[in-house]
C-alpha positions, 0 to 999 in steps of 0.5 A: 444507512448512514452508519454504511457510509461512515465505514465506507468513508472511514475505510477510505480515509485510513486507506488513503490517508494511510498511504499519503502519510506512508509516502510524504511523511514517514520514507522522506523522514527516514530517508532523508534526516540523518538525526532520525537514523544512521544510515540508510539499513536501518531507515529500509528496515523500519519503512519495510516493516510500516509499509508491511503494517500499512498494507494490512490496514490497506487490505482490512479497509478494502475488505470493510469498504467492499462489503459496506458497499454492498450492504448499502447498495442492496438496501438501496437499490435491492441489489448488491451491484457487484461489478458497479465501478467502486467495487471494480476499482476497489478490487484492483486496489486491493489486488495491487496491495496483496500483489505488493504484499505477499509477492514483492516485499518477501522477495525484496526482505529476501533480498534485503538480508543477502545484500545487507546495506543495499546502498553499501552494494555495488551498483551491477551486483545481481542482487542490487539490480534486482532489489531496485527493480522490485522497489520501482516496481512496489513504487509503481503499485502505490501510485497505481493504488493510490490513483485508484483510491483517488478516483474512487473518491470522485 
């Protein structure tokens, strides 16, 4: 049973660690430091690529989080207790990520290649308007994933 609790506990800290890393540390370092790269291309480039990485581990971690759940919940309780909140919330995290995975970041690279420095693009360009509009979005699914993370910790 305790071996149940570390995955759940270890899939939870890569997650959301992962994600906290991702947000505070990792785009304002390089965004904002210019010793770090040129320009802003370059830094979108390698922030699409991490976050591309980190939705992976995202997307492994729900998966291992889920079923350790109910692993854990059937020898516990005998039963799997499939819509309990945790594995409710945890579901919607990993909806949020494969949404923000497999639909926005393909549209927004698709983007990214046509406009080349999206920063260098005027500001009521078609492209531009829609690549920020699918930024705000993909900023709109972390914080929601990551609220719900939160709450699953609680």
């Amino acid at each position: 049973m305790s071996f149940l609790r570390f995955l759940m506990l270890l899939s939870l800290v890569c997650w959301i660690g992962g994600l906290i890393f991702f947000a505070f540390v990792l785009a304002p370092t390089a965004f904002t430091i210019p010793d770090v790269l040129p320009n802003t291309h370059l830094a979108g480039n390698l922030v699409g690529r991490a976050l591309g990485k980190l939705h992976w581990i995202a997307i492994i971690s729900g998966i291992v989080f889920l079923i350790s759940s109910l692993v854990y919940s059937r020898f516990t309780d005998g039963t799997a207790h499939v819509f309990a909140a945790r594995h409710v919330l945890l579901c919607l995290m990993l909806a949020l990520t494969l949404i923000s995975q497999f639909g926005i970041i393909p549209r927004m690279d698709v983007l990214r290649a046509s406009l080349g420095d999206v920063r260098a693009a005027p500001v009521d360009n078609p492209e531009r308007i829609q690549f920020d509009a699918l930024h705000v979005c993909r900023l709109g699914w972390k914080v929601r994933c990551f609220c719900l993370g939160c709450w699953l910790c609680i």
